[in-house]
Residue, then its C-alpha position, 0 to 999 in steps of 0.5 A: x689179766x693173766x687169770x682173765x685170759x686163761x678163763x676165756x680162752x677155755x670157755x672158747x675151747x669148751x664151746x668148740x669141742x662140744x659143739x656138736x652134740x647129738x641129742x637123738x632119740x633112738x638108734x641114729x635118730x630115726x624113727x624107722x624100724x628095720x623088719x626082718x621077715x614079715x608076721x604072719x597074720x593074727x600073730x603077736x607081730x602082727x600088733x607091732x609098729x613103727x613109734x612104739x615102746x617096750x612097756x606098750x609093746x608088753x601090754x599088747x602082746x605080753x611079756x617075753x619068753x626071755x631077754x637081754x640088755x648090752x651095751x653099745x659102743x656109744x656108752x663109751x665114747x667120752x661127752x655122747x648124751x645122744x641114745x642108743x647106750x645100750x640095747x634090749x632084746x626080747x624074745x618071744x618063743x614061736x615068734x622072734x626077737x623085738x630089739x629096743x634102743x635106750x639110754x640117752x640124756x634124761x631117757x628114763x622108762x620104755x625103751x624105743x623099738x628099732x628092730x624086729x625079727x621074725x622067726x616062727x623058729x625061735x625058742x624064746x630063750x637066750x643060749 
């Protein structure tokens, strides 16, 4: 009975503290981009919106100058299977930066786009 007791109530405390999972897609959940600055006319920028990701992003305007990945502090909070593990900037010189969300639970491939950055002044290389 003892054996009995001590098997439920831990699946009862199992249930109660991972209960709220998030499972979230990007950044927060959202779907929102934030823009800073606005592209100008015919420019890579221009060709970039809300709902893409890194490999279509690449496909349409090319690769970056240069990048970087870091991660958040999400990755270490203990059991988060939601996104936004860790982040990715491009940088694109003459133009600015593109940032991208990733790692979640089964989140394998492109990377989600949260932010851009425009910035005629950027050198496209990380310093």
């Amino acid at each position: 009975m003892k054996i009995k007791s001590l098997a439920l109530m831990s699946a009862l405390a199992l249930m109660a503290g991972y209960a709220p999972l998030s499972f979230s897609a990007g950044a927060g959940g959202s779907d929102k981009v934030e823009f800073v600055g606005t592209p100008a006319a015919g420019s890579k920028f221009s060709k970039v919106h809300e709902g893409m990701y890194s490999k279509e992003i690449m496909d349409i305007i090319g690769p970056p100058t240069d990048q970087k990945t870091f991660q958040t502090g999400k990755a270490f909070i203990p059991f988060h299977f939601g996104g936004d593990n860790y982040r990715t900037e491009y940088h694109y010189k003459g133009e600015g930066v593109l940032t991208f969300s990733g790692g979640g639970m089964g989140a394998v491939g492109s990377l989600k786009l949260i932010k851009v950055e425009v910035n005629p002044n950027e050198s496209g290389y990380i310093h």
